[in-house]
C-alpha atoms as a printed R data frame, in Angstrom:
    type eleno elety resid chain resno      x       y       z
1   ATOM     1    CA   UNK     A     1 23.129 137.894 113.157
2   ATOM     2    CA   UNK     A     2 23.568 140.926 115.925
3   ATOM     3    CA   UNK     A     3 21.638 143.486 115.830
4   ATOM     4    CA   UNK     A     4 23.824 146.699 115.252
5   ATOM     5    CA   UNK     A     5 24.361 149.575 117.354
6   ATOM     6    CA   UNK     A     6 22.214 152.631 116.662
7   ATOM     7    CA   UNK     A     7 23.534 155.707 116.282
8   ATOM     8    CA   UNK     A     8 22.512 158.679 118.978
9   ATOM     9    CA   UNK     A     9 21.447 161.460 116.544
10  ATOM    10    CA   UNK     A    10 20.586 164.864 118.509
11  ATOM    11    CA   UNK     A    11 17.586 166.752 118.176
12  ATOM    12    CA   UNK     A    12 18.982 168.171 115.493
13  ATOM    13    CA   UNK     A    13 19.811 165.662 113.386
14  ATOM    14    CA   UNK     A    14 23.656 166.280 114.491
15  ATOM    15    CA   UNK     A    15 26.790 164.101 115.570
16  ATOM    16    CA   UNK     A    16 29.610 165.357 117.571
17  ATOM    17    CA   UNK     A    17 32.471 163.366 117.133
18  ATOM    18    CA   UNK     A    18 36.177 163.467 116.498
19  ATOM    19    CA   UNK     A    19 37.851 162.136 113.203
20  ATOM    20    CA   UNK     A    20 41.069 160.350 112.759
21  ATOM    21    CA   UNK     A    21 42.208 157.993 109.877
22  ATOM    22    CA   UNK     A    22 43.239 154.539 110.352
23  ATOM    23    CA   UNK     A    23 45.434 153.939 106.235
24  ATOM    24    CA   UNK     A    24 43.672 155.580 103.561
25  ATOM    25    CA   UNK     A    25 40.189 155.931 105.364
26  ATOM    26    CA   UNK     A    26 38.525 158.063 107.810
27  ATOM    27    CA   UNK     A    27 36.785 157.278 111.069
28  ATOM    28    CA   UNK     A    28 34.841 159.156 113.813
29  ATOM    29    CA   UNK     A    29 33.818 158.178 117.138
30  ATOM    30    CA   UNK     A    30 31.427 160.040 119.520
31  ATOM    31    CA   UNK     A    31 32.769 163.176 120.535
32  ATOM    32    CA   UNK     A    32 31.440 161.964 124.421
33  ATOM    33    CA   UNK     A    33 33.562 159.409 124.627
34  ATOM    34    CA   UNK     A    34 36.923 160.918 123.766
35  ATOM    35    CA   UNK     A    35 39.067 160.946 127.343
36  ATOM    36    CA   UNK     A    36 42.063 161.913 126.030
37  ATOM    37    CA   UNK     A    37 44.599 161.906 122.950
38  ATOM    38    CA   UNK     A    38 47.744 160.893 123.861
39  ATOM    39    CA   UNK     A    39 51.221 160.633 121.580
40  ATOM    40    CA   UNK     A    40 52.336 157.433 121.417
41  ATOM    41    CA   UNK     A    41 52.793 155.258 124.859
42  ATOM    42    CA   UNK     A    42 55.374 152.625 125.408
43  ATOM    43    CA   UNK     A    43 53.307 149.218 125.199
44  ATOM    44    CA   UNK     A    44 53.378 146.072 126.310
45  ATOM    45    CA   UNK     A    45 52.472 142.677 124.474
46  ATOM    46    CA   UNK     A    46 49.723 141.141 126.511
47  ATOM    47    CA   UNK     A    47 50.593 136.943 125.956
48  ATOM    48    CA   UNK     A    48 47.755 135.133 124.782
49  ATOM    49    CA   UNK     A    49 44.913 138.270 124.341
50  ATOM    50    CA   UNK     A    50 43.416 138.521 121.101
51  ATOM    51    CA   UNK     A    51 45.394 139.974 118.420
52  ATOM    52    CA   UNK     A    52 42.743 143.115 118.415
53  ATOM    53    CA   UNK     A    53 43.801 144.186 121.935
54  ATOM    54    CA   UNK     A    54 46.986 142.730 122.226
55  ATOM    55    CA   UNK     A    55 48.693 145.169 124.058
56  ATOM    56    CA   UNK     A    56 48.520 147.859 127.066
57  ATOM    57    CA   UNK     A    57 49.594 151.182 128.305
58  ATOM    58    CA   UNK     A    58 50.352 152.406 131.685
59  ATOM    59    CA   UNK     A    59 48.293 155.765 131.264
60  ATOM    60    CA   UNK     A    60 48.525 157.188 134.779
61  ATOM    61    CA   UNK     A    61 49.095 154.565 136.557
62  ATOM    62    CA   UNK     A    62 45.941 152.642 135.443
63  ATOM    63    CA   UNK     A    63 46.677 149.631 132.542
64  ATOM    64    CA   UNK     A    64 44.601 150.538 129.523
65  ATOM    65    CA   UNK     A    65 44.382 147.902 126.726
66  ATOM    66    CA   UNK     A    66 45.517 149.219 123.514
67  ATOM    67    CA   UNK     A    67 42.603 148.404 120.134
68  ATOM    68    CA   UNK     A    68 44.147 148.295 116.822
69  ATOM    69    CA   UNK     A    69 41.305 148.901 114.685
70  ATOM    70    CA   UNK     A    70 43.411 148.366 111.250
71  ATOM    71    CA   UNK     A    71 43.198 144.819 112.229
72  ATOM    72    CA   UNK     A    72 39.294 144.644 112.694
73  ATOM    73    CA   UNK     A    73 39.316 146.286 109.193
74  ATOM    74    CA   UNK     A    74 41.316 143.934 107.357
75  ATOM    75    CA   UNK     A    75 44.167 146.441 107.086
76  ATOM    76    CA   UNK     A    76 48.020 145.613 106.930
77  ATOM    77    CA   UNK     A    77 50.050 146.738 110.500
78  ATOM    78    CA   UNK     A    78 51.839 150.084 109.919
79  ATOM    79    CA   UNK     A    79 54.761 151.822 111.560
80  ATOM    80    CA   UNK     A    80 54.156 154.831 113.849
81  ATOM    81    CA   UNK     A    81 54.519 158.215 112.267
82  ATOM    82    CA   UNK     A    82 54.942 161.734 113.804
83  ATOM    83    CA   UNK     A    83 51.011 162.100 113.515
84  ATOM    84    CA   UNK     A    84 50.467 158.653 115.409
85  ATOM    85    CA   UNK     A    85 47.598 158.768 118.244
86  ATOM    86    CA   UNK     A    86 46.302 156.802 121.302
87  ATOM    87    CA   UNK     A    87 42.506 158.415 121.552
88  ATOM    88    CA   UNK     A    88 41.520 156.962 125.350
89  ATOM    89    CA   UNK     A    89 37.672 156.515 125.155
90  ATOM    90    CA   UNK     A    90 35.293 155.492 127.696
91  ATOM    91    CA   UNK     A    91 32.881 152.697 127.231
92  ATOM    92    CA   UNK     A    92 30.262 151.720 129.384
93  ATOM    93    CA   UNK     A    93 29.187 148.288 129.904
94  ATOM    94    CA   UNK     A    94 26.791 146.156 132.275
95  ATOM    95    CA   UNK     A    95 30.033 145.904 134.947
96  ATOM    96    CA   UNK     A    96 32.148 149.084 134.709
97  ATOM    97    CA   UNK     A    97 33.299 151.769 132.838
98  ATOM    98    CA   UNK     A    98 35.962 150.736 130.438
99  ATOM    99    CA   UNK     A    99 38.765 152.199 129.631
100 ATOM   100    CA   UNK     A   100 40.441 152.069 126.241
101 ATOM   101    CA   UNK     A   101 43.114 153.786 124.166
102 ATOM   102    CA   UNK     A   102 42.274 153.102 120.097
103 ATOM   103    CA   UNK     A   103 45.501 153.611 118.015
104 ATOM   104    CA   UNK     A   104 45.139 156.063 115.580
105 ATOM   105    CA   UNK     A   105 47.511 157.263 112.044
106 ATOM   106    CA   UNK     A   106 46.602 160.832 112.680
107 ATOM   107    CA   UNK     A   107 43.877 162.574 114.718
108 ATOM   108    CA   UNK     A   108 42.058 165.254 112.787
109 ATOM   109    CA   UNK     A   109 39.246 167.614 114.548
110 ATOM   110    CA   UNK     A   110 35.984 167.482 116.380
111 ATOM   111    CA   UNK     A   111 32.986 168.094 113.760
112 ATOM   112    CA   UNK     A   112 29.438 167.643 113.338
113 ATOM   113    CA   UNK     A   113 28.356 165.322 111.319
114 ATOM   114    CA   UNK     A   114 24.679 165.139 109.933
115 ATOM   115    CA   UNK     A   115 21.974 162.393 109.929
116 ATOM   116    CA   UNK     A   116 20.804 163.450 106.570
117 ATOM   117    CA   UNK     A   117 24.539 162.875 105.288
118 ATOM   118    CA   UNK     A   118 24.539 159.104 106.639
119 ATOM   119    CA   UNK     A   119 23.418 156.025 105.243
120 ATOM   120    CA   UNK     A   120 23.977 152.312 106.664
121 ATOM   121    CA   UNK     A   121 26.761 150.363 104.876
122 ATOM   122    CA   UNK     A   122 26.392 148.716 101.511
123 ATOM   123    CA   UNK     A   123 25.361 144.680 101.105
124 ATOM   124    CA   UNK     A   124 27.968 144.593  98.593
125 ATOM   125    CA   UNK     A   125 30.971 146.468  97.544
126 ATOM   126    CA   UNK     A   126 32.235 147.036 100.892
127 ATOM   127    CA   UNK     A   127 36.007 145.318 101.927
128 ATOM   128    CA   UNK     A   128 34.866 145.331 105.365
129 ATOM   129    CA   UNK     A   129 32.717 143.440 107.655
130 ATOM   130    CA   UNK     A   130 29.522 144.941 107.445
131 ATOM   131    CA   UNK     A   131 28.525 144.553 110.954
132 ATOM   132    CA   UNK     A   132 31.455 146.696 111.389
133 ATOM   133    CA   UNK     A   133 29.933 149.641 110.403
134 ATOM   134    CA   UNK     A   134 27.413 151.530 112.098
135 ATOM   135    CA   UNK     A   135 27.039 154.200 108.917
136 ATOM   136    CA   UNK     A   136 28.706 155.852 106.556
137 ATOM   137    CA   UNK     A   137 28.550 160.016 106.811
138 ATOM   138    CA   UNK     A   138 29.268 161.877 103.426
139 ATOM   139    CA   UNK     A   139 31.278 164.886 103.987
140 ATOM   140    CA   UNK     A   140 32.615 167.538 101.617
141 ATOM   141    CA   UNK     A   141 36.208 165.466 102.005
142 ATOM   142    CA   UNK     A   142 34.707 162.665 101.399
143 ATOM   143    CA   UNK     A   143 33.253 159.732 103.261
144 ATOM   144    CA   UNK     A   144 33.406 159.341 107.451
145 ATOM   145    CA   UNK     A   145 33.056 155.520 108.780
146 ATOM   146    CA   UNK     A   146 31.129 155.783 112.058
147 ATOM   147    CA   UNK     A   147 32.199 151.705 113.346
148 ATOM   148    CA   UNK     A   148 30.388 150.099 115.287
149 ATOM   149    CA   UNK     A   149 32.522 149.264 118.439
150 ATOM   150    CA   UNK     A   150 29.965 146.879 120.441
151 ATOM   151    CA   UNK     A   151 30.239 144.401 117.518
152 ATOM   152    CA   UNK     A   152 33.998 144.499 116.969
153 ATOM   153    CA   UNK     A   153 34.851 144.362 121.004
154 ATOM   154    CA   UNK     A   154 32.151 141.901 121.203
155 ATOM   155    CA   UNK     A   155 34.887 139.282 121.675
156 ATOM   156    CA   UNK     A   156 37.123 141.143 124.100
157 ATOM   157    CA   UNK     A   157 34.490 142.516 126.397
158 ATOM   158    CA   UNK     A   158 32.118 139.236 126.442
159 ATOM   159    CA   UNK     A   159 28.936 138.988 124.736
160 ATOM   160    CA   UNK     A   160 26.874 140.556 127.984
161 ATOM   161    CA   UNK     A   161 29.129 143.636 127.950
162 ATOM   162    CA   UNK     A   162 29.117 144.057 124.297
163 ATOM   163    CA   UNK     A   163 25.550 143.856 124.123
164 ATOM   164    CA   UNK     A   164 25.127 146.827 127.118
165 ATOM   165    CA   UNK     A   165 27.633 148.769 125.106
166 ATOM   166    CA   UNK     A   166 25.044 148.707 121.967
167 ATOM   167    CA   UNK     A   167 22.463 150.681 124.047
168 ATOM   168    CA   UNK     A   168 25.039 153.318 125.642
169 ATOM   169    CA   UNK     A   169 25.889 154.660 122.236
């Protein structure tokens, strides 16, 4: 099995990231690695890439390969809305600095999230992969997935550049 990503707690026991919600359920990623969120790009259907990251944008003239994370999740496709999202991130791996735009069902804020709020996923009772969770944060709205990107790209980046992502975070 792969050893999971870690979470970067500050000093503080704190978390800046930004929330958005992907169905019924609501994720975060690290505030740091937020480029941009974008409405809804034109994309095209990459032939033969992995369902995951089966698509791309031209964001400024640079081609940016579009994650569905519903899919990684086990969730049914769903149509754009109004409150659709493309959050660009930045990932860095062993050979470069990766762009990537992560479609989103509606971006929400920036907050802080707290270490003594999180605990790792469940062995059981979870409709997920578990190695697709880095930790679950409770909040007074309820519960904020934190997923664990090096393990679900580990496929499209290549298990060298998915393992160099797990120590960035």
């Amino acid at each position: 099995m792969q050893e999971q990503t870690t979470t970067q707690w500050g000093a503080d026991g704190a978390l800046e990231v930004l929330t958005f919600d992907l169905q019924e359920e609501t994720f975060a990623l690290e505030a740091i690695m937020v480029r941009e969120i974008l409405d809804l790009l034109p994309e095209t259907i990459v032939p033969g890439a992995p369902s995951l990251v089966g698509s791309v944008v031209n964001f400024r003239g640079k081609i940016i390969p579009i994650a569905d994370l519903r899919l990684a999740f086990g969730m049914p496709a769903a149509e754009a809305t109004v409150d659709s999202r493309i959050v660009v991130i930045e990932l860095e791996t062993e050979s470069e600095a990766l762009q990537l735009g992560i479609r989103t069902d509606k971006v929400h804020e920036v907050a802080t999230l707290m270490r003594d709020n999180s605990e790792p996923a469940p062995a059981v009772g979870l409709r997920w992969r578990r190695d697709y969770v880095r930790e679950l944060v409770r909040t007074q709205d309820g519960v904020i997935v934190l997923p664990d990107l090096a393990t679900i790209f580990r496929t499209f980046l290549g298990a060298g550049d998915a393992a160099a992502l797990s120590t960035v975070h």
